[in-house]
MMTF fields as JSON, N, C-alpha, C and O atoms, coordinates in Angstrom:
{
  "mmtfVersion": "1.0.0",
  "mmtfProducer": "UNKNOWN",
  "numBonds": 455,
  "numAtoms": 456,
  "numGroups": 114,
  "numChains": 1,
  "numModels": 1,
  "chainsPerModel": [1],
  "groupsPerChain": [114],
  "chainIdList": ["A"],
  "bondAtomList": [4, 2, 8, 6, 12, 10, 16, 14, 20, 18, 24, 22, 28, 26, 32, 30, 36, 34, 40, 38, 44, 42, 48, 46, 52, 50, 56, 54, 60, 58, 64, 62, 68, 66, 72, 70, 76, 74, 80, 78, 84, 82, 88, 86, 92, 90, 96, 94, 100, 98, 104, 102, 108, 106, 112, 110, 116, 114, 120, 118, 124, 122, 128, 126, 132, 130, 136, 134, 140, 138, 144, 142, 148, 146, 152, 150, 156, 154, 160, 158, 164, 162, 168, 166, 172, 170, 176, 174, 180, 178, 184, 182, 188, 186, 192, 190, 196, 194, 200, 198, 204, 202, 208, 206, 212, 210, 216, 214, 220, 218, 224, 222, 228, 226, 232, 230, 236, 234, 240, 238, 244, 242, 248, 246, 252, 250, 256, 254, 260, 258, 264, 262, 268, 266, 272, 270, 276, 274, 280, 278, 284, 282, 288, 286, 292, 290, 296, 294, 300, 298, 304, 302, 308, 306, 312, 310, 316, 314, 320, 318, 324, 322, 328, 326, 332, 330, 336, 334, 340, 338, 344, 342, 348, 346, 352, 350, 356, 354, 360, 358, 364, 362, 368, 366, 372, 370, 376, 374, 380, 378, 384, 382, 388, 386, 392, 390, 396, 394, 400, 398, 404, 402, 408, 406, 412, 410, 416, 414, 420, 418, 424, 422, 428, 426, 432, 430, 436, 434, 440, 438, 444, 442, 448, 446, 452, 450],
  "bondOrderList": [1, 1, 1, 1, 1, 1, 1, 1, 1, 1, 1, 1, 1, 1, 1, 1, 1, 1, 1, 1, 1, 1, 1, 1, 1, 1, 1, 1, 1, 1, 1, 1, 1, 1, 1, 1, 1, 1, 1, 1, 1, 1, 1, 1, 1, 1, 1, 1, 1, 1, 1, 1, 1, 1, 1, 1, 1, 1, 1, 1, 1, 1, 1, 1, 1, 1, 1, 1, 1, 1, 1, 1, 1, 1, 1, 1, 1, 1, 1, 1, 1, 1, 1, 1, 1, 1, 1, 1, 1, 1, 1, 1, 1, 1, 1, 1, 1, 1, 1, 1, 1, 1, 1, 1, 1, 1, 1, 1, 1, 1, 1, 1, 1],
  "groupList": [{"groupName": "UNK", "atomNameList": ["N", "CA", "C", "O"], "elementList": ["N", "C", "C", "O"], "formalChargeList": [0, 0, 0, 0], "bondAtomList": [1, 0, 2, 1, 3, 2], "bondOrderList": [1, 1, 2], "singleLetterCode": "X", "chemCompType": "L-PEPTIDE LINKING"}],
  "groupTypeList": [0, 0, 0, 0, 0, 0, 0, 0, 0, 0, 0, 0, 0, 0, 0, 0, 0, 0, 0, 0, 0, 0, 0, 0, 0, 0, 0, 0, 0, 0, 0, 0, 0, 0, 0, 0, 0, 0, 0, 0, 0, 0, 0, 0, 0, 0, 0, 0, 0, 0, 0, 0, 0, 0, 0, 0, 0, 0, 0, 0, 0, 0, 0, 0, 0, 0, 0, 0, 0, 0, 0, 0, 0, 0, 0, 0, 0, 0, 0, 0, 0, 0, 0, 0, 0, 0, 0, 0, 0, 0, 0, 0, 0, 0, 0, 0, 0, 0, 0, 0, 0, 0, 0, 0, 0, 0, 0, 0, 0, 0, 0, 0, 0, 0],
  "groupIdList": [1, 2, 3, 4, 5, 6, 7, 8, 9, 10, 11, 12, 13, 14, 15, 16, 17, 18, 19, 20, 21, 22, 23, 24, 25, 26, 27, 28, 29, 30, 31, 32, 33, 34, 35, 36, 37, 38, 39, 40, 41, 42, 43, 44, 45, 46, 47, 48, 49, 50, 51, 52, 53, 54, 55, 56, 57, 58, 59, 60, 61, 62, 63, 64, 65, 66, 67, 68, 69, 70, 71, 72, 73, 74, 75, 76, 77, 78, 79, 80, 81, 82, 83, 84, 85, 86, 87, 88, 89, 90, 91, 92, 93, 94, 95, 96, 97, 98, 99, 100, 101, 102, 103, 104, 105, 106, 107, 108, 109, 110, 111, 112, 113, 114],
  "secStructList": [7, 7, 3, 3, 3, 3, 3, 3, 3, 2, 2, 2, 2, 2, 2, 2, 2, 2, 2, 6, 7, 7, 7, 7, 7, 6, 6, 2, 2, 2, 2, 6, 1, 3, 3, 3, 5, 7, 2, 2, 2, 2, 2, 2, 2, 2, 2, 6, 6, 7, 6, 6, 7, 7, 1, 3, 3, 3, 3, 3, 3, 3, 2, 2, 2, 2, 6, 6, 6, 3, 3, 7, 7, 7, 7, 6, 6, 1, 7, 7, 7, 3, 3, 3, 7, 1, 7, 7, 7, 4, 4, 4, 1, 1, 3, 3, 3, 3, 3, 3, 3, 3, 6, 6, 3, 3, 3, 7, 7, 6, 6, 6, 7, 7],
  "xCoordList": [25.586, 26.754, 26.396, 25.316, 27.117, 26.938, 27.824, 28.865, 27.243, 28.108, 28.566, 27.948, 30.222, 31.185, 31.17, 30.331, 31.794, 32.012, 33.483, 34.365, 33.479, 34.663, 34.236, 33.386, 35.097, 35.312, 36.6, 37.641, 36.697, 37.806, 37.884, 36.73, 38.567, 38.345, 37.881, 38.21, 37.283, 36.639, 37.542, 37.421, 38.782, 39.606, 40.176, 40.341, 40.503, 41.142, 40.761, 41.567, 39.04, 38.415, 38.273, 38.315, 38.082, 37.99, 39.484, 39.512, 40.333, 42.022, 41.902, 41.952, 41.717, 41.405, 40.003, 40.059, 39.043, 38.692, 39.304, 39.09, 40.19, 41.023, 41.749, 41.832, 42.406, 43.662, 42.899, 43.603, 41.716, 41.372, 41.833, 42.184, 41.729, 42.638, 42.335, 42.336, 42.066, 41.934, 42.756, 42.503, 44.025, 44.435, 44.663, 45.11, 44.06, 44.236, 44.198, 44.288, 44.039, 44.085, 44.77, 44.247, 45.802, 46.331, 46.537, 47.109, 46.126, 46.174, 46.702, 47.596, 45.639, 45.579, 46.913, 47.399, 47.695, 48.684, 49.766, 50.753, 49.752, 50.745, 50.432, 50.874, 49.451, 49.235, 48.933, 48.742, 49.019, 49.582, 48.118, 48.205, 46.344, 45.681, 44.673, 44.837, 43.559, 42.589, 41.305, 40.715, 41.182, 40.292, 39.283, 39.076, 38.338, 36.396, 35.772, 36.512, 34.408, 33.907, 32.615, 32.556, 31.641, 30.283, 29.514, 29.903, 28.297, 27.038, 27.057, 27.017, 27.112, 26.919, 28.731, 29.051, 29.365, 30.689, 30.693, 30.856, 30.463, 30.558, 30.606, 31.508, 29.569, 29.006, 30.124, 30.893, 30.619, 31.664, 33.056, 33.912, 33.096, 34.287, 34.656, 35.755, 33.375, 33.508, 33.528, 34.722, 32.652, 32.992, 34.399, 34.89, 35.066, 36.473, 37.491, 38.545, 37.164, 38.358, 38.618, 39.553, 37.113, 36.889, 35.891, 35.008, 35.93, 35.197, 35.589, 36.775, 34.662, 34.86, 35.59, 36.298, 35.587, 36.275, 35.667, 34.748, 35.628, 34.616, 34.927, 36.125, 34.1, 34.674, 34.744, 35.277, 34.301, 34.69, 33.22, 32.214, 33.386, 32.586, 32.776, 33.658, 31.524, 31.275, 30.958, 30.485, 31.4, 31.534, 31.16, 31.509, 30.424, 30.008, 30.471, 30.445, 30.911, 31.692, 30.764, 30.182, 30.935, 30.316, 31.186, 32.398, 30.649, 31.752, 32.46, 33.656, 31.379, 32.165, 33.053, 33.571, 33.062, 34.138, 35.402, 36.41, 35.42, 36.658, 37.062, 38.023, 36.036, 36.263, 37.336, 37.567, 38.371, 38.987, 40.607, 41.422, 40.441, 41.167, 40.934, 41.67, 40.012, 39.052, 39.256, 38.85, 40.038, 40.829, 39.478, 38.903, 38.999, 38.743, 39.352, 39.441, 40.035, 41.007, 40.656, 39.59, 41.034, 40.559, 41.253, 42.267, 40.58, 40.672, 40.31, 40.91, 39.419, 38.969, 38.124, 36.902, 38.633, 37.823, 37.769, 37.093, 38.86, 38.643, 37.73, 37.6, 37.066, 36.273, 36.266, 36.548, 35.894, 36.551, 36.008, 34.819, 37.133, 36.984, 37.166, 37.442, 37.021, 37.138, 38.211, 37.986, 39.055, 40.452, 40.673, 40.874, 40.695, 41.158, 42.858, 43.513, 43.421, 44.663, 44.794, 45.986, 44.19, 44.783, 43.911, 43.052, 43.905, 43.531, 42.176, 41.87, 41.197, 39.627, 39.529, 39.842, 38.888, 38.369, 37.288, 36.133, 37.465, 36.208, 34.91, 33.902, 35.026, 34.001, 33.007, 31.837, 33.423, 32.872, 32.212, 31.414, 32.109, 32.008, 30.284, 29.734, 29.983, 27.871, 27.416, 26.574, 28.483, 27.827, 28.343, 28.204, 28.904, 29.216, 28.282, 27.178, 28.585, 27.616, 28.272, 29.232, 27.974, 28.794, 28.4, 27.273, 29.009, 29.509, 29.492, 30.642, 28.656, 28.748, 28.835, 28.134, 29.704, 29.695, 28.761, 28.867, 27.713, 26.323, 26.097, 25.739, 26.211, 25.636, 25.808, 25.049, 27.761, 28.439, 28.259, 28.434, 27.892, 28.151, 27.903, 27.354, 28.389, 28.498, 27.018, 26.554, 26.645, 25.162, 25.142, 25.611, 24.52, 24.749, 23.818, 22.688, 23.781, 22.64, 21.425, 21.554, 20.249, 19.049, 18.596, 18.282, 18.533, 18.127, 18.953, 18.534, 20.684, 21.517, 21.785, 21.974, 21.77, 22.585, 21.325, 20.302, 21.299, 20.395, 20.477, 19.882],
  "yCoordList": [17.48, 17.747, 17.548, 17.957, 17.042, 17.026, 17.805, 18.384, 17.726, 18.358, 18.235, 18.028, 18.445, 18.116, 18.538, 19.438, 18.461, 18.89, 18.868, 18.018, 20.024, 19.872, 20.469, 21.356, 19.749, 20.151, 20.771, 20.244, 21.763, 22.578, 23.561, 23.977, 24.218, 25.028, 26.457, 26.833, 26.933, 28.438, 29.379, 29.908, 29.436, 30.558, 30.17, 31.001, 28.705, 28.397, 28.879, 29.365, 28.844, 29.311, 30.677, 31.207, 31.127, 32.762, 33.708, 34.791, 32.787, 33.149, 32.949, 33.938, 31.559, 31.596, 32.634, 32.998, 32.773, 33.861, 35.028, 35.707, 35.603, 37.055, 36.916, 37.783, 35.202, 35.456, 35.366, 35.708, 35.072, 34.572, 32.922, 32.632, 32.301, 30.932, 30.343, 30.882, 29.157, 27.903, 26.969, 26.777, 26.379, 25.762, 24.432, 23.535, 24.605, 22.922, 23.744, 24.882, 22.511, 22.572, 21.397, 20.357, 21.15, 20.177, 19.572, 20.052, 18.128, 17.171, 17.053, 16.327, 18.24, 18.382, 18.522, 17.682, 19.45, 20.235, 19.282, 19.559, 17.89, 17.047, 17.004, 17.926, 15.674, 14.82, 15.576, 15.049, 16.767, 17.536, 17.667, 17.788, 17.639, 17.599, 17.71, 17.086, 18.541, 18.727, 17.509, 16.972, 17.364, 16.191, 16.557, 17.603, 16.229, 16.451, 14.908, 13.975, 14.687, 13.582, 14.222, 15.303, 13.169, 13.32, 13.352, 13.492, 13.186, 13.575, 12.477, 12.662, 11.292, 9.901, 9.806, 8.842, 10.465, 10.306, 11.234, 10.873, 12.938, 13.691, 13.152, 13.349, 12.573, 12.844, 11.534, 12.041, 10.361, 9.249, 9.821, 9.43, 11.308, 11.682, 13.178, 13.701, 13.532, 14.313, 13.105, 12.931, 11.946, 11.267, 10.737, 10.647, 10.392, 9.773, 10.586, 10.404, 11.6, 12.784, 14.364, 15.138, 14.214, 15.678, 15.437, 16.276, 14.478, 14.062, 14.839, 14.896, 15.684, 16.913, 17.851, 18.294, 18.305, 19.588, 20.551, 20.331, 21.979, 22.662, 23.802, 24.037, 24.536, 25.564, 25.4, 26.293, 24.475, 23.88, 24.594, 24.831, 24.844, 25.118, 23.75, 23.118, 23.798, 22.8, 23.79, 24.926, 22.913, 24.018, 23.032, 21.855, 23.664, 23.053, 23.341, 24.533, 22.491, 22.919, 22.118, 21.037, 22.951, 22.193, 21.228, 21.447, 20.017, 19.808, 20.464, 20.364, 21.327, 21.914, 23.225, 23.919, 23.35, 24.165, 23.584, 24.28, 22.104, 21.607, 20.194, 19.426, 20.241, 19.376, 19.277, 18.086, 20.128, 20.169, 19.195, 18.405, 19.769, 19.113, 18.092, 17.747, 17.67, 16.237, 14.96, 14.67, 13.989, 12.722, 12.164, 13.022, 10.654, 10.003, 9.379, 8.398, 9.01, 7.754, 7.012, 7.463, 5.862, 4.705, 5.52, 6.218, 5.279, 5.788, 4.839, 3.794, 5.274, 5.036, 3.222, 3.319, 1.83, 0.733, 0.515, -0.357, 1.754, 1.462, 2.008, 1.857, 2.77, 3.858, 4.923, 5.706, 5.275, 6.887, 7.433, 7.418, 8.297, 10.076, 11.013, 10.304, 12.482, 12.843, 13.998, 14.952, 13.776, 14.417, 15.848, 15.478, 17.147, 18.01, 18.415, 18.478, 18.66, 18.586, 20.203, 20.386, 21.4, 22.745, 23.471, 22.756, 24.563, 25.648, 25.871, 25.663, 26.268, 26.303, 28.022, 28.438, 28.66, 30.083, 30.311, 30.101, 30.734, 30.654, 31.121, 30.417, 32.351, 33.238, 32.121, 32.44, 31.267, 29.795, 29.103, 28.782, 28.401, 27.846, 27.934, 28.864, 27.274, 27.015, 27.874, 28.645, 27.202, 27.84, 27.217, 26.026, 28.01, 27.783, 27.414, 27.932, 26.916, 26.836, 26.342, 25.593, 26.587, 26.074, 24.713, 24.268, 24.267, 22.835, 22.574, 22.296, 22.579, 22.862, 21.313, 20.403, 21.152, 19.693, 19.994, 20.978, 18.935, 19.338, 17.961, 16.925, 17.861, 16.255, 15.181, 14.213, 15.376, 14.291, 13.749, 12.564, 14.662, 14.587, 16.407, 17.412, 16.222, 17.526, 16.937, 15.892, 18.407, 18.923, 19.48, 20.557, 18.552, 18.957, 19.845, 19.467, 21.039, 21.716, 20.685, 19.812, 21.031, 20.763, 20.443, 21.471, 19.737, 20.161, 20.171, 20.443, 19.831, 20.216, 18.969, 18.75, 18.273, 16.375, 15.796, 16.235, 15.113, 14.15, 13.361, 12.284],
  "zCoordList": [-3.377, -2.546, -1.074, -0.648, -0.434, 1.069, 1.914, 1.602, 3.026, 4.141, 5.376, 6.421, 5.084, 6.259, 7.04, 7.0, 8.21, 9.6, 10.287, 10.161, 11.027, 11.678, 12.885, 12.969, 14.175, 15.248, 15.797, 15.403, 16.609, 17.35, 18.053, 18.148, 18.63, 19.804, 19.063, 17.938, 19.732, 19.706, 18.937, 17.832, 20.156, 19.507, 18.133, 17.241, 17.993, 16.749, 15.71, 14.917, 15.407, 14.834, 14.395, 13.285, 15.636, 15.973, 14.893, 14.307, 15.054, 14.624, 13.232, 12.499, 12.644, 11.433, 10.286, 9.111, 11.217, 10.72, 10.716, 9.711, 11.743, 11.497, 10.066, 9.196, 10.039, 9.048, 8.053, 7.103, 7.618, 6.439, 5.82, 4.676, 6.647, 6.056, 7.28, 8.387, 6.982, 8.535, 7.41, 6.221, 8.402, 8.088, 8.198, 7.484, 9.726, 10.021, 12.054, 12.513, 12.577, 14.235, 14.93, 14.53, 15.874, 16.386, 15.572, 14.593, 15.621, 15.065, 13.414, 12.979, 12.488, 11.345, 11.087, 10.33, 11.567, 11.387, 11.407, 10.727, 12.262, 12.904, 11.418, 10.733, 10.615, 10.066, 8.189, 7.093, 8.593, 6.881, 6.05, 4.828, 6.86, 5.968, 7.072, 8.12, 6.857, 7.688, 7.738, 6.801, 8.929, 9.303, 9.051, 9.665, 8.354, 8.728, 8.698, 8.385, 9.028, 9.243, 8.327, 7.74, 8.434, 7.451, 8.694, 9.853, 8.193, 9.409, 10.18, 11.396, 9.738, 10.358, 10.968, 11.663, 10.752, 12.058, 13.043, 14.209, 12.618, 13.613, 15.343, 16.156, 15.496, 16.942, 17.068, 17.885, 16.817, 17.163, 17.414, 18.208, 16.154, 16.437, 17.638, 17.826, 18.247, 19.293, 20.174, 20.42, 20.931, 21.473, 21.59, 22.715, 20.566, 21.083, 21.107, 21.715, 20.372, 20.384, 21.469, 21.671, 21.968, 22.515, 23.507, 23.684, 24.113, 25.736, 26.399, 26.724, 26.795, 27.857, 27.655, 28.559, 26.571, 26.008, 25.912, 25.122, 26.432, 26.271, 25.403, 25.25, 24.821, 24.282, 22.572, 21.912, 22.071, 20.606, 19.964, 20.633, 18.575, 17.537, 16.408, 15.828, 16.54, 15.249, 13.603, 13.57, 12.322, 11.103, 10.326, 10.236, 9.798, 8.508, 7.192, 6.885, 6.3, 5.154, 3.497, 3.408, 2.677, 1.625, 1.258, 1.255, 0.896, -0.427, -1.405, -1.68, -2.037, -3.019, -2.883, -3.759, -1.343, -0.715, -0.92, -1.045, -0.973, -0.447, -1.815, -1.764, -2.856, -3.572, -4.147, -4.351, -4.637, -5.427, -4.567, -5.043, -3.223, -2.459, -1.592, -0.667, -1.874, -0.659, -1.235, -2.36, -0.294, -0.599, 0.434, 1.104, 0.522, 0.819, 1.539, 0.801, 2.662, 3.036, 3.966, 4.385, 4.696, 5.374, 6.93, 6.901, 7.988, 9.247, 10.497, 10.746, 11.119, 12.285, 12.077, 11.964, 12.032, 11.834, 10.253, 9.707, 9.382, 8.155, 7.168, 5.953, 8.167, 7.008, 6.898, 7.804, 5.596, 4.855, 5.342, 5.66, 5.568, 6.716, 5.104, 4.136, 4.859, 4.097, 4.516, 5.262, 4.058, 4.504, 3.529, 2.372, 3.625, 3.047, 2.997, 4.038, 1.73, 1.502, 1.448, 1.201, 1.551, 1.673, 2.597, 3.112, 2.903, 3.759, 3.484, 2.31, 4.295, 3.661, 4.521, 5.637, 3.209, 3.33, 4.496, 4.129, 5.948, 6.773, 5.968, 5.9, 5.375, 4.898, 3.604, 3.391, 3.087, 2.984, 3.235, 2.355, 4.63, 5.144, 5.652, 6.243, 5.418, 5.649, 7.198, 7.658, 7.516, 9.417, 10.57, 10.848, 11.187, 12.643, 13.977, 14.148, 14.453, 16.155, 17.076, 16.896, 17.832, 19.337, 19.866, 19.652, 20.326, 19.957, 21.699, 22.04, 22.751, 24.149, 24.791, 24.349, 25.793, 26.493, 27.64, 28.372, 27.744, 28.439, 29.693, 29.133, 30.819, 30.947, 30.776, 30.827, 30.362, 29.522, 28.27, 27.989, 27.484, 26.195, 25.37, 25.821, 24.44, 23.628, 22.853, 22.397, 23.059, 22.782, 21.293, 20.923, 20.539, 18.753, 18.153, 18.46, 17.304, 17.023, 16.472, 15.613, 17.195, 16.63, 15.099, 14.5, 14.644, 12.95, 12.073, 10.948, 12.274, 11.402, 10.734, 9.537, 11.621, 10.991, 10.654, 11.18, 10.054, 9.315, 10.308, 10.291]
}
């Protein structure tokens, strides 16, 4: 099994842990299905999406957190993003970290991405 990633703001996070349920953030919410990327997109998709945004947590999710609802679909140049179709349980979820914009670029935990 591998593991996904998502990026978004602090509090979003912070909120979805109160409710018990993350449902999606901005974008997700427009487009009816939560965005994550794999290890080899993360850092392309803070670059084009979240240049100079501060304040974001990065999350790590299993697959098999999200298998039952995880579509594959064509995205960014045509390659599969792994799209979740329902709400993901925070208390789940592998691990959080802060996700800091440093020097012009967001500063990724040490050791986590391959």
């Amino acid at each position: 099994m591998q593991i996904f990633y998502k990026i978004l703001p602090r509090d979003v996070w912070i909120s979805a842990c109160a409710a018990g349920s993350f449902g999606g953030a901005g974008i997700d919410l427009a487009d009816g299905y939560i965005h994550l990327s794999t290890a080899t997109q993360v850092k392309e998709t803070a670059a084009r999406h979240f240049a100079g945004v501060e304040n974001l947590v990065l999350v790590a999710i299993s697959e098999s957190v999200v298998s039952k609802h995880l579509k594959w679909e064509a995205s960014r140049g045509g390659a599969l993003f792994p799209h979740v179709y329902d709400a993901i349980d925070p208390a789940q979820v592998s691990w959080v970290k802060d996700l800091p914009w440093t020097g012009g670029a967001h500063q990724f935990p040490d050791g986590e991405l391959p």
